[in-house]
TIPASE-879080 format. One record per residue: y, z, x of N, C-alpha, C in turn. Coordinates in steps of 0.05 Angstrom, whole numbers. Each point is the difference from the previous one (the first is absolute). Layout:
<atoms>
- Y;Z;X;Y;Z;X;Y;Z;X;
...
</atoms>
This chain:
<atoms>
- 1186;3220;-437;4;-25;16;25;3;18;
- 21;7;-6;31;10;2;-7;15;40;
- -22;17;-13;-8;19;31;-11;-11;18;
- -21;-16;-10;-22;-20;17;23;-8;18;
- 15;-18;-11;17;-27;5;19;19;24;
- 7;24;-6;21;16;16;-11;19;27;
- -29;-7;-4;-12;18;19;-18;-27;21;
- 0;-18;-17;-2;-26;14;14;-16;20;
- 32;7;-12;26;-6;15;2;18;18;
- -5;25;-1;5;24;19;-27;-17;27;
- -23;-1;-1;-15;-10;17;8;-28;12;
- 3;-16;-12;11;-34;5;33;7;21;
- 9;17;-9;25;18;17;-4;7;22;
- -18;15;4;-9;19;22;-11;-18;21;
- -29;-27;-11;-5;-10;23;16;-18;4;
- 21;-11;-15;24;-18;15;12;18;16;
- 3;20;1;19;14;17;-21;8;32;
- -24;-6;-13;-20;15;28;-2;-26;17;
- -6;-22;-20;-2;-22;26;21;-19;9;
- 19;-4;-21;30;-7;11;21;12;12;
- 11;18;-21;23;11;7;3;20;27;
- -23;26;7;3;14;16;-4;-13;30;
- -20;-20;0;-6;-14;25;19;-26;12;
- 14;0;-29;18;-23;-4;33;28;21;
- 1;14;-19;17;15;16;-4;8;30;
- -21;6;6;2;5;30;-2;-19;13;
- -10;-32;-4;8;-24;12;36;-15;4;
- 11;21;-21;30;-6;-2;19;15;15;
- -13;22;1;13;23;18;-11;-12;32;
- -17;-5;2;-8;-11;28;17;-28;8;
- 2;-21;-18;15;-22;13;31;9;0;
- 6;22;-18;23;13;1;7;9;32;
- -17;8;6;-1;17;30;-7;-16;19;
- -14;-26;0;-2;-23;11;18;-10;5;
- 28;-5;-26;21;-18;16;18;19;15;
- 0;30;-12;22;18;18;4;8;27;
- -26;-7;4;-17;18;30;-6;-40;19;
- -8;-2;-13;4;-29;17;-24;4;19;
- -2;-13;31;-13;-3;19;21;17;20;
- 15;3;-1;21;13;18;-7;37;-2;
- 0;6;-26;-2;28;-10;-20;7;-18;
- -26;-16;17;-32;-1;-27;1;27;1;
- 0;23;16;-12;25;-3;23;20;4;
- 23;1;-4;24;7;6;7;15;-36;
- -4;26;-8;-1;6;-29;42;15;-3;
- 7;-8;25;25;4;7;20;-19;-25;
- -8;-25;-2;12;-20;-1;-1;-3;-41;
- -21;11;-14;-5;11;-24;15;18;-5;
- 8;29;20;15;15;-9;22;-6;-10;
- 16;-13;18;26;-17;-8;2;-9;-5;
- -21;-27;-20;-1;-13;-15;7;12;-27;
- -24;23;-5;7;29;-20;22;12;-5;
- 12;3;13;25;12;4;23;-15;-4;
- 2;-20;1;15;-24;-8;7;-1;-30;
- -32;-8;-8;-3;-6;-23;4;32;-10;
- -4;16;-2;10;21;-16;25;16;8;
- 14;-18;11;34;7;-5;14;-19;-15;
- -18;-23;-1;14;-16;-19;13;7;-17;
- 18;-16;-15;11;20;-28;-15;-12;-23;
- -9;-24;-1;-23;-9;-19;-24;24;-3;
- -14;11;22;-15;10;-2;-4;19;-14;
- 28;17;-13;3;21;-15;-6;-7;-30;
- -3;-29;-8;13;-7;-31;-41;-5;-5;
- -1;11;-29;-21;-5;-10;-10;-33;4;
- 26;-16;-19;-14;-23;-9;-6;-8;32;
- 5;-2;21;-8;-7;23;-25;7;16;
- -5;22;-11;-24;16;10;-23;-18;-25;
- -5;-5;-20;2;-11;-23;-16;-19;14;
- 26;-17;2;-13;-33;10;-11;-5;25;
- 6;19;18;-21;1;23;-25;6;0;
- -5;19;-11;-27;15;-13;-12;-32;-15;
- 14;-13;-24;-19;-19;-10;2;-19;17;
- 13;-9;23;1;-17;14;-17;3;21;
- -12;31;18;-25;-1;10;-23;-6;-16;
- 2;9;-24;-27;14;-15;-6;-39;-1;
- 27;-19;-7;-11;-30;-5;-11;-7;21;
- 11;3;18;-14;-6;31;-34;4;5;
- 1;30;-6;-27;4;8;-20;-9;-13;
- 7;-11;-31;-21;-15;-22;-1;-22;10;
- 20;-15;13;4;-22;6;-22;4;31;
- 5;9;16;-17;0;28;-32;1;-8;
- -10;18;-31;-24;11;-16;-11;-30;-9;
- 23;-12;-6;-12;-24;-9;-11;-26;20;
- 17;2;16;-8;-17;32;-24;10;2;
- -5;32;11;-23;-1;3;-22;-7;-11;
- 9;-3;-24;-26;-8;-19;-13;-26;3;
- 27;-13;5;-5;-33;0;-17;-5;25;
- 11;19;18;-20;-6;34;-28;6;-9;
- -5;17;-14;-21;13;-3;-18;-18;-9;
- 21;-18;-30;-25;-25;-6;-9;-21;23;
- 16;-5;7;-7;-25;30;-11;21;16;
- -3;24;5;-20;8;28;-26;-9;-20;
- -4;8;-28;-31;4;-12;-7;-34;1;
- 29;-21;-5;-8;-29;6;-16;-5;22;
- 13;12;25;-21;-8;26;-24;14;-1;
- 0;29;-9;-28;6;0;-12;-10;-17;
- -4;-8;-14;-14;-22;-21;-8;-20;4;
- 25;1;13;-5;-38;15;-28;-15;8;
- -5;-28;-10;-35;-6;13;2;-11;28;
- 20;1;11;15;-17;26;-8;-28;2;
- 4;-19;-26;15;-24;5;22;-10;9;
- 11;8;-7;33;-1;10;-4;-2;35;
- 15;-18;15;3;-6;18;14;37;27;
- 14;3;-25;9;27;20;-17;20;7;
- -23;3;-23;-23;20;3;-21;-13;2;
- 0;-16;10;-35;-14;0;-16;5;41;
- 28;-4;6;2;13;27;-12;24;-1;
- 11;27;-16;-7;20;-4;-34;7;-11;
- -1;-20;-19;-30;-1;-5;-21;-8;10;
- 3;-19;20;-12;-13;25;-2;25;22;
- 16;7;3;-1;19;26;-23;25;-8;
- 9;13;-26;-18;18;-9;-33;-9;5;
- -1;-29;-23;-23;-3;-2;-16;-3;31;
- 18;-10;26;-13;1;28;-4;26;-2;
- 14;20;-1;-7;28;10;-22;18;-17;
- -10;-11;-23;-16;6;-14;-33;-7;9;
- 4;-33;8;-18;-5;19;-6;5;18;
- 16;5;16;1;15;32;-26;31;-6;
- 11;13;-21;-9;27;-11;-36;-1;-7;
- 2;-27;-8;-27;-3;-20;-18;-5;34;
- 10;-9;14;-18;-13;26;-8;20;8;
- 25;20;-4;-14;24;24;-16;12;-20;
- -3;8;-26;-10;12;-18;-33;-15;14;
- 2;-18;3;-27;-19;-2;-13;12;29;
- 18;-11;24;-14;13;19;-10;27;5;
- 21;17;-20;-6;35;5;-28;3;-13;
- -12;-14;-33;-20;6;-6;-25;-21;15;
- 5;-19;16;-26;-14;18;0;23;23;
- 20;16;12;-8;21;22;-17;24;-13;
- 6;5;-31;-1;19;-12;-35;5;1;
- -6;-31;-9;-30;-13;-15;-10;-1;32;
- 4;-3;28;-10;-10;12;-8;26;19;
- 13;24;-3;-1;28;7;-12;19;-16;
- -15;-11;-13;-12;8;-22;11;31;-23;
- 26;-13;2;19;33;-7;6;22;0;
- 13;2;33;4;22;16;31;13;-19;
- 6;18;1;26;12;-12;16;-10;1;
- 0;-6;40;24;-15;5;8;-34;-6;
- -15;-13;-8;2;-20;-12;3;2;-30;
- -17;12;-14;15;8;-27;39;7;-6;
- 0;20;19;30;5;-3;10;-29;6;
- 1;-17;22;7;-28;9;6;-13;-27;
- -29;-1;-16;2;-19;-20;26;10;-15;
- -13;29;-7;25;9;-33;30;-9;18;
- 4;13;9;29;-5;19;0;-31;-1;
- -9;-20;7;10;-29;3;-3;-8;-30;
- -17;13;-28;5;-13;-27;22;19;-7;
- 11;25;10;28;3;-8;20;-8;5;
- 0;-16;23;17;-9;10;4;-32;-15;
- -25;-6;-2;2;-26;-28;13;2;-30;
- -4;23;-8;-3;10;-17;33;13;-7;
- 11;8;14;28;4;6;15;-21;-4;
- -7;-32;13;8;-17;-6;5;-10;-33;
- -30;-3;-9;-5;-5;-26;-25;7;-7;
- -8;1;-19;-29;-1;-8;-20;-23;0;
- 15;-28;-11;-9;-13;-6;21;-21;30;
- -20;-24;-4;15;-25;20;34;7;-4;
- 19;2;13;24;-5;-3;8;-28;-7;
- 18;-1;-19;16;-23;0;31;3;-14;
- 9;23;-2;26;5;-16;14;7;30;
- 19;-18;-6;35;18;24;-7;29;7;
- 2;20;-21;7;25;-1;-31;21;3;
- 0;25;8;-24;17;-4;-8;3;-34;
- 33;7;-8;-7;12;-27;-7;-32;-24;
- 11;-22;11;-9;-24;-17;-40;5;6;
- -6;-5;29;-28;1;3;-14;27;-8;
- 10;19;-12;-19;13;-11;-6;3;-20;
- 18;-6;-22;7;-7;-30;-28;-25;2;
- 11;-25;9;-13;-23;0;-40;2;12;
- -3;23;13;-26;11;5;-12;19;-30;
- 18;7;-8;-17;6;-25;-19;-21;-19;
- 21;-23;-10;-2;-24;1;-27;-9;10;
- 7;-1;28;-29;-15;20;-20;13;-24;
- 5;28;14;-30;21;-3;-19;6;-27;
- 24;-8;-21;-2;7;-27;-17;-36;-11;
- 5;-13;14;-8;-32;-8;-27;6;20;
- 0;2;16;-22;2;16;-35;15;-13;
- 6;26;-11;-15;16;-4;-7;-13;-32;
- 17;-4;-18;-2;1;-35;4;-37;-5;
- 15;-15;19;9;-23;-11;19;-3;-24;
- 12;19;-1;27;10;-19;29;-5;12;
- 8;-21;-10;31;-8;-3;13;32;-6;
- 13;10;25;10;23;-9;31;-4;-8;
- 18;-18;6;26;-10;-20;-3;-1;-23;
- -33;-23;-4;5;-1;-33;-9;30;-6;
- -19;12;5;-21;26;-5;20;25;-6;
- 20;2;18;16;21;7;17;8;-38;
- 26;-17;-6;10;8;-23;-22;15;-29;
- -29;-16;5;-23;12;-18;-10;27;13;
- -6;6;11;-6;23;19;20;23;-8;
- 31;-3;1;22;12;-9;-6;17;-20;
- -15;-18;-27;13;9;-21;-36;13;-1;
- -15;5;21;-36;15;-12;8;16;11;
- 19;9;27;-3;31;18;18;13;-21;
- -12;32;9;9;21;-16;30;5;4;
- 13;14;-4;25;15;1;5;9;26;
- -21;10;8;-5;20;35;4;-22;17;
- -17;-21;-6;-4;-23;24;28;-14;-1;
- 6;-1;-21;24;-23;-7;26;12;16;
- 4;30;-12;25;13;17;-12;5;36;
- -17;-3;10;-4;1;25;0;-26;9;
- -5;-28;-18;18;-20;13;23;-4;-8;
- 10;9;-5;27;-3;-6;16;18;24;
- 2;24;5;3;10;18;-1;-16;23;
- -24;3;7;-2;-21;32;18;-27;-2;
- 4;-5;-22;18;-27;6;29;-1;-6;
- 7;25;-7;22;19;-7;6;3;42;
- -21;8;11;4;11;27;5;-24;23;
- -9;-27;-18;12;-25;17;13;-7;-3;
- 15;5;-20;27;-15;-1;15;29;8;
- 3;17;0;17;20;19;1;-4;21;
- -28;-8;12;-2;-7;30;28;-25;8;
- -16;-24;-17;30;-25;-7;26;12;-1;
- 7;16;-18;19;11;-2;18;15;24;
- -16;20;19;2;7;18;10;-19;30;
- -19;-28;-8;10;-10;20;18;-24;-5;
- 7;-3;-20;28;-12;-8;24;16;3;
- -6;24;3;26;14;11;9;-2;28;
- -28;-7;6;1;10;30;10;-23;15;
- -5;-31;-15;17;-24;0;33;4;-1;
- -3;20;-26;33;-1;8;17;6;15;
- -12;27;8;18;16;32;-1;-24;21;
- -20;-19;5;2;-13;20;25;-21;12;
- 9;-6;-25;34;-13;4;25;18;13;
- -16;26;-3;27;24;0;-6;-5;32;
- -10;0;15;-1;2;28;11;-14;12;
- 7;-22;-10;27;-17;7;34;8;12;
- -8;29;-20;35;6;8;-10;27;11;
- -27;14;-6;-11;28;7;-19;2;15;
- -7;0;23;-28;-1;16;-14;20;-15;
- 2;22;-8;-16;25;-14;-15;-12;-15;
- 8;-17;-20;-5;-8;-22;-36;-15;3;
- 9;-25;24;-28;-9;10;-30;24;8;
- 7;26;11;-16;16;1;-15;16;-39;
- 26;-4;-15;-7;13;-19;-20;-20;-20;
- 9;-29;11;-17;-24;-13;-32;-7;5;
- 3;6;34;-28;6;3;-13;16;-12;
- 13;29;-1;-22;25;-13;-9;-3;-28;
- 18;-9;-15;-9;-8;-29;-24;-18;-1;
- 7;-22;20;-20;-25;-8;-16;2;16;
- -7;28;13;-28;3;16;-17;19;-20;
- 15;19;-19;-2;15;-22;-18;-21;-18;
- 20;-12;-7;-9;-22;-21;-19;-10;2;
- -9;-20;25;-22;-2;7;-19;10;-8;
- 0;26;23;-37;20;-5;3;10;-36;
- 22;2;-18;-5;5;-20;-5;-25;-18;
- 4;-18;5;-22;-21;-14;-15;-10;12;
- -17;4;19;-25;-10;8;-21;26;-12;
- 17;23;2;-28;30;-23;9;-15;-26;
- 29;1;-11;-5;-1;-29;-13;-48;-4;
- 3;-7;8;-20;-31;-4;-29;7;3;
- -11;16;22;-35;10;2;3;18;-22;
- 15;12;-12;-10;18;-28;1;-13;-18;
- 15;-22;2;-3;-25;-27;-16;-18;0;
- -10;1;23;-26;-25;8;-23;19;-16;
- -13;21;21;-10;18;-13;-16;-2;-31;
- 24;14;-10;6;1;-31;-16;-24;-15;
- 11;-11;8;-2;-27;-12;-25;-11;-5;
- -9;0;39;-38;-11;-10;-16;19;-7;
- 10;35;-1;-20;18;-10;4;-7;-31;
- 30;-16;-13;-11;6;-28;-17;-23;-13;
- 3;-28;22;-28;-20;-3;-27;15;-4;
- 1;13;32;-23;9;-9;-9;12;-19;
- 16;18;-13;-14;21;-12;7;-11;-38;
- 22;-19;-2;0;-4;-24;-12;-36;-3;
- -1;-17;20;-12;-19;-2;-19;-18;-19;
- -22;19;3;-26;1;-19;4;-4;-39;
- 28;27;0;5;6;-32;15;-27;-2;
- 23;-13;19;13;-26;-12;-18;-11;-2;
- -17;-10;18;-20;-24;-10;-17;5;-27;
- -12;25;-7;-8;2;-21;24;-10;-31;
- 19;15;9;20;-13;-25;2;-24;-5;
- -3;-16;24;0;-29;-2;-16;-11;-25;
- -28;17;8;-18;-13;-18;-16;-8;17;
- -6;2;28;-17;-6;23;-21;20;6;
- -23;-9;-7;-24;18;8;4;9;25;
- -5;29;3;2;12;28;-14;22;4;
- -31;-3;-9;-12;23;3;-11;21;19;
- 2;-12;20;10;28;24;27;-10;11;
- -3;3;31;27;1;12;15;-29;-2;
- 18;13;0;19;-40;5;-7;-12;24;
- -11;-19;3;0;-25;7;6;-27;1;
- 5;-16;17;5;-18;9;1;-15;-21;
- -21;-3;-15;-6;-24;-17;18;9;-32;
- 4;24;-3;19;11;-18;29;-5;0;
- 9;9;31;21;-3;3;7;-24;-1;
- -21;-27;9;16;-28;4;5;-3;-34;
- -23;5;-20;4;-1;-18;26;9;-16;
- -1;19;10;34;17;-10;25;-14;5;
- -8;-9;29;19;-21;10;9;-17;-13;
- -20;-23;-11;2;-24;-10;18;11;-21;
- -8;16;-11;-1;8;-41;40;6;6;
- 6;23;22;28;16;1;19;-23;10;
- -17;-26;26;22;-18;10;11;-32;-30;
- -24;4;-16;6;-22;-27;-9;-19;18;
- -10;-2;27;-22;-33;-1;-12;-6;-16;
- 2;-33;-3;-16;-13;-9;-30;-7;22;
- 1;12;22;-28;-6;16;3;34;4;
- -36;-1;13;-6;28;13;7;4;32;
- 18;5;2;16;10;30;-20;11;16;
- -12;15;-15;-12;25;19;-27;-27;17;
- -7;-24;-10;-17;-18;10;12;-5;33;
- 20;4;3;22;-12;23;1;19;18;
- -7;31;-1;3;27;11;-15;-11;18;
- 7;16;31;-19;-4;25;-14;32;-2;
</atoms>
C-alpha cells in the first residue's frame, strides 16, 4: 500500500507540475519581461541584459537562503498563475455550455441560429437545382458543398451561443430524434454497460476538452499583459486561435464518441431495464426507457414530435 500511495504521489506530482507549475512558470517569466521591456523596449533583449547583470552583482545574490526564497517565491507564482488558469478555464467551458439565455449570449445564439438558417435555404435550393437537373456532377458537388457548409455550422437546428455548446447539444437532438431516449438521464446508465476500451476512449476525448479549456484560459491570461507589452497581445492571439481549432477536433471527438456509444450500446441498456427490445432500438423502446430512467409519473415519450 506504502508503494501504491508513493507511486501515486509521484504521478499526482508530476501532472501538477505539467499543468500548473511549468506553464505557470513561463507565464511568470513573460509578465516578468512584460513589465521590464515595457512598450518603449518590447523587442530590445538589451534592456534584460542589464537587468541580469544587476541582479547578479547584487550581494544578496550570492547567499543561499536568498536564492532559497526566490526559487519558492517564483515556483509560488507560477502555481498561483496554474491556478488562474484553471479558474478561466472553468468559465470558458461555462460559455461553451451555455444554452444562451442569458441576455449576453442570447445575442450570440440568435445570430448563429440566423446563420444556420441562411445554410439550410441554400442547402434547399442546391438540392431543388440538384432534383431539377436530374443529377449532373456539377450540381451534386453544389449540394455536398452547401450541406457542409450547414453542417460546419451544426448538425442539427442551432440554438447554443457557442459551436462547441451546438454540437454537444446535437447529439442530444439526434440521439432523441432516432431512439426517443433522454440521453442526460440515459447517459450515467450507459457509463456503467460500456467496456473498459470504450470508457477510457471517453474519457480521453473529454480529457482533450478540457485541455482545449485549459489552453484557452491561458491564453486569457497573457491578454492583460499587453497592457504594459504590445508582444504579449500577439502571443494572446496565437494561443486562443490554437485553442480554438483544438477544441472544436477534441468537442467533434466527444460528440462523436458519445452517439457511437448510444448507438452501439443503447439496445443492451434498454434490455437491462427490463424493456423488451427484440431487434433494433426503437423509438417506442427508447420513449419507454425514457419514462422508466426520467421517474415520470406520465409517458413523455406520448409528447415526442
Amino acid at each position: 500500500m506504502i508503494t501504491v500511495l508513493a507511486e501515486l504521489g509521484k504521478q499526482v506530482a508530476g501532472r501538477w507540475a505539467a499543468l500548473l507549475v511549468l506553464p505557470g512558470a513561463f507565464y511568470v517569466s513573460t509578465a516578468a519581461v512584460a513589465v521590464l521591456l515595457g512598450h518603449g523596449h518590447a523587442l530590445d533583449p538589451g534592456v534584460l541584459t542589464v537587468w541580469l547583470d544587476s541582479v547578479a552583482a547584487a550581494p544578496a545574490s550570492g547567499r543561499f537562503g536568498t536564492v532559497l526564497i526566490g526559487a519558492a517565491g517564483f515556483t509560488a507564482a507560477s502555481a498561483a498563475a496554474g491556478l488562474a488558469a484553471s479558474a478561466a478555464a472553468q468559465l470558458v467551458e461555462r460559455v461553451w455550455w451555455a444554452s444562451g439565455e442569458a441576455p449576453p449570449l442570447r445575442a450570440l445564439a440568435a445570430s448563429r441560429g440566423r446563420r444556420w438558417r441562411l445554410a439550410e435555404e441554400r442547402v434547399a435550393a442546391a438540392l431543388r437545382e440538384f432534383t431539377a437537373s436530374g443529377g449532373t456532377p456539377r450540381t451534386a458537388r453544389a449540394l455536398r458543398a452547401a450541406i457542409a457548409r450547414r453542417d460546419a455550422i451544426c448538425p442539427e437546428p442551432s440554438s447554443r451561443p457557442t459551436w462547441m455548446g451546438d454540437r454537444l447539444y446535437a447529439v442530444d437532438e439526434r440521439v432523441h430524434d432516432s431512439y426517443h431516449l433522454d440521453l442526460t438521464a440515459a447517459w450515467p446508465r450507459l457509463w456503467l454497460l460500456v467496456p473498459g476500451e470504450a470508457r477510457a476512449e471517453l474519457a480521453e476525448a473529454r480529457a482533450g476538452v478540457g485541455a482545449s479549456a485549459r489552453l484557452m484560459g491561458w491564453g486569457l491570461l497573457y491578454l492583460p499583459l499587453a497592457v504594459v507589452w504590445w508582444p504579449a497581445a500577439v502571443l494572446a492571439a496565437g494561443v486562443l486561435v490554437a485553442a480554438r481549432h483544438r477544441a472544436r477536433l477534441a468537442v467533434a471527438v466527444q460528440a462523436d464518441l458519445v452517439e457511437a456509444t448510444v448507438d452501439l450500446y443503447g439496445r443492451e441498456l434498454v434490455l437491462r431495464l427490463g424493456i423488451d427490445c427484440p431487434g433494433r432500438l426503437g423509438p417506442e423502446e427508447g420513449g419507454a426507457a425514457t419514462t422508466l430512467l426520467r421517474k415520470d409519473r406520465t409517458d413523455l415519450s406520448r409528447f415526442d414530435a
